[in-house]
N, C-alpha and C positions, 0 to 999 in steps of 0.2 A: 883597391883603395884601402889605406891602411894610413890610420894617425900617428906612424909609429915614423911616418920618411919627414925629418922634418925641413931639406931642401929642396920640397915641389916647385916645380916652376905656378904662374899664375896662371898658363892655361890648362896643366893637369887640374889643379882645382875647380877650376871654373867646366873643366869635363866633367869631372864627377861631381859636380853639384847637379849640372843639369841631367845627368842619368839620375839621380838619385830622385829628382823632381818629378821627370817621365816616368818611373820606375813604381813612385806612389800611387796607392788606390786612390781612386776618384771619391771625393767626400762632397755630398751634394749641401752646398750652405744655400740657407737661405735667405736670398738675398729681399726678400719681400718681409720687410718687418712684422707687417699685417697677418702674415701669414699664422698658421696655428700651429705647425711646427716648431716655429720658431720658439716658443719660448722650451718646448724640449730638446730642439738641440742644442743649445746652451747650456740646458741641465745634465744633458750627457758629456759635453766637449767639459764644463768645469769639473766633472766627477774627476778629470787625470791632475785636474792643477788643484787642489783642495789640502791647502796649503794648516788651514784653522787648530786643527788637531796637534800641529807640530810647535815644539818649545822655540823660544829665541835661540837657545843651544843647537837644538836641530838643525835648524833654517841657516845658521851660522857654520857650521861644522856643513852640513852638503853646501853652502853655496863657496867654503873655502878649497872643497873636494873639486868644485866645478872650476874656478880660478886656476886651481892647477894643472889640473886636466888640460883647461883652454892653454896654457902659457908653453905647456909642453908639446904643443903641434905645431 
């Protein structure tokens, strides 16, 4: 798999999505809100998206790095 072929058909992609989904570790959520878990695994899963620290310049500059990225596949 590589973003670099950019006339896959739709069932190449749709193969390598779904390897890519079997291929992910198993991440146990919890689906019991009650649970006591839960409110730390939330504070672990938002530790990767923690966005607060970063300027408008930032957030604007990677999400036009992502736009092109996406447009180029």
């Amino acid at each position: 798999m590589s973003p670099t072929h950019k006339n896959r058909s739709l069932s190449d992609i749709e193969t390598d999505l779904m390897n890519c989904l079997l291929k992910a570790p198993t991440i146990d959520y919890p689906w019991n809100p009650a649970d006591i878990d839960t409110a730390d695994y939330y504070a672990r899963s938002d530790r990767h998206f923690y966005f607060e620290n970063w300027s408008d310049a930032e957030l604007y500059d990677r999400s036009q790095s992502f736009s092109i990225w996406w447009q180029s596949l």
